[in-house]
C-alpha atoms as one frame of an Amber mdcrd trajectory, in Angstrom:
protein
  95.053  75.012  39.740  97.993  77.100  38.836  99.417  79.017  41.585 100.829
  81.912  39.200  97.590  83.301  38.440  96.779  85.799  41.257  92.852  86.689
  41.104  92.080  90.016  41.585  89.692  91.355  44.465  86.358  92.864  43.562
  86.692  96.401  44.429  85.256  97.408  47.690  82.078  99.788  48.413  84.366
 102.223  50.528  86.590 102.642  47.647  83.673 103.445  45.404  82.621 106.245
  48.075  86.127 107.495  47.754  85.763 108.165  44.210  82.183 109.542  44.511
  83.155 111.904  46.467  85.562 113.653  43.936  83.438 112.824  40.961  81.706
 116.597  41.064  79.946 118.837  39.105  78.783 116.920  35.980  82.196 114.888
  35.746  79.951 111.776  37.631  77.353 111.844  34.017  80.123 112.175  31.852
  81.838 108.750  33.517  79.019 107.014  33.935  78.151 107.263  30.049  81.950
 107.099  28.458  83.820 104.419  30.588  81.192 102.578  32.513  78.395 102.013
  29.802  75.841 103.026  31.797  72.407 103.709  30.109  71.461 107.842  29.848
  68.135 106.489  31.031  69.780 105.148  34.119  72.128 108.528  34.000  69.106
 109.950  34.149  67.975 108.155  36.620  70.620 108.421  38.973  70.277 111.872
  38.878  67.152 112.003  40.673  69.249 110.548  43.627  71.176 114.467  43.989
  67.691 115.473  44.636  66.516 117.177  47.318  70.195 119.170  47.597  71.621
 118.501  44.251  74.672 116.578  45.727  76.387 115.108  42.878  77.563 112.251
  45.460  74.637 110.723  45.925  73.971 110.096  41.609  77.683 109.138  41.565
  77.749 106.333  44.239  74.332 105.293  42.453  76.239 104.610  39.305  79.065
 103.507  40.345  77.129 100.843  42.137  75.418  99.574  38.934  78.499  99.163
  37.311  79.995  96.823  39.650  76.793  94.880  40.421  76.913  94.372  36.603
  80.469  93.591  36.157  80.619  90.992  38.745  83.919  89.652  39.518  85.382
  91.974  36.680  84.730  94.829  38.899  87.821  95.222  40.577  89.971  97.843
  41.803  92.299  97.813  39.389  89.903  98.041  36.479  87.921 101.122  38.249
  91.648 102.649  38.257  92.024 101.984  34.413  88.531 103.503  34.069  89.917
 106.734  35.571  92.874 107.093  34.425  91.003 106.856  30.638  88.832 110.254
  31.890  92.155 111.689  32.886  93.370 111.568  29.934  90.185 112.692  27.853
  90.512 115.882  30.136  87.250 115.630  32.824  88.841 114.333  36.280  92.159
 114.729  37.943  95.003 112.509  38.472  94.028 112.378  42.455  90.722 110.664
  42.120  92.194 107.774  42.021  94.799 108.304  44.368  94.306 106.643  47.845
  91.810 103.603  46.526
């Protein structure tokens, strides 16, 4: 086993809250469909989670969730980071959502 090759962690639950939390208004859909290949009939889904007050949290943690059960081992904090800083740049979050995980 080579001792060079640093695994990276799987990102952690309380850093996917962190981003949930700024992933407002329909900027969670838009995510979930463009840099996390998630389904629009489990966007669609998901939504149905904001129900009964419409928080966008509660779709976004939902989502988020799926895509790192899916990804596995691949899920990891730096590749949620890379993720983000891709919507950054295509103009539907801000620089800080990723700041802080």
């Amino acid at each position: 086993m080579d001792s060079d090759i640093q695994q990276l962690e799987t990102v952690k639950d309380r850093d996917l809250s962190k981003v949930a939390s700024k992933l407002g208004g329909s900027a969670w859909k838009r995510f979930a469909l463009e840099q996390l290949n998630i389904s629009q009939t489990e966007v669609d889904s998901a939504a149905q989670a904001m129900l009964p007050n419409m928080e966008p949290y509660n779709a976004a943690i939902k989502v988020l969730t799926l895509w790192k059960n899916r990804e596995g081992h691949n899920a990891t904090k730096e590749r949620l980071v890379q993720l983000l800083k891709q919507a950054q740049q295509d103009g539907y979050v801000s620089a800080d959502i990723y700041a802080n995980i």
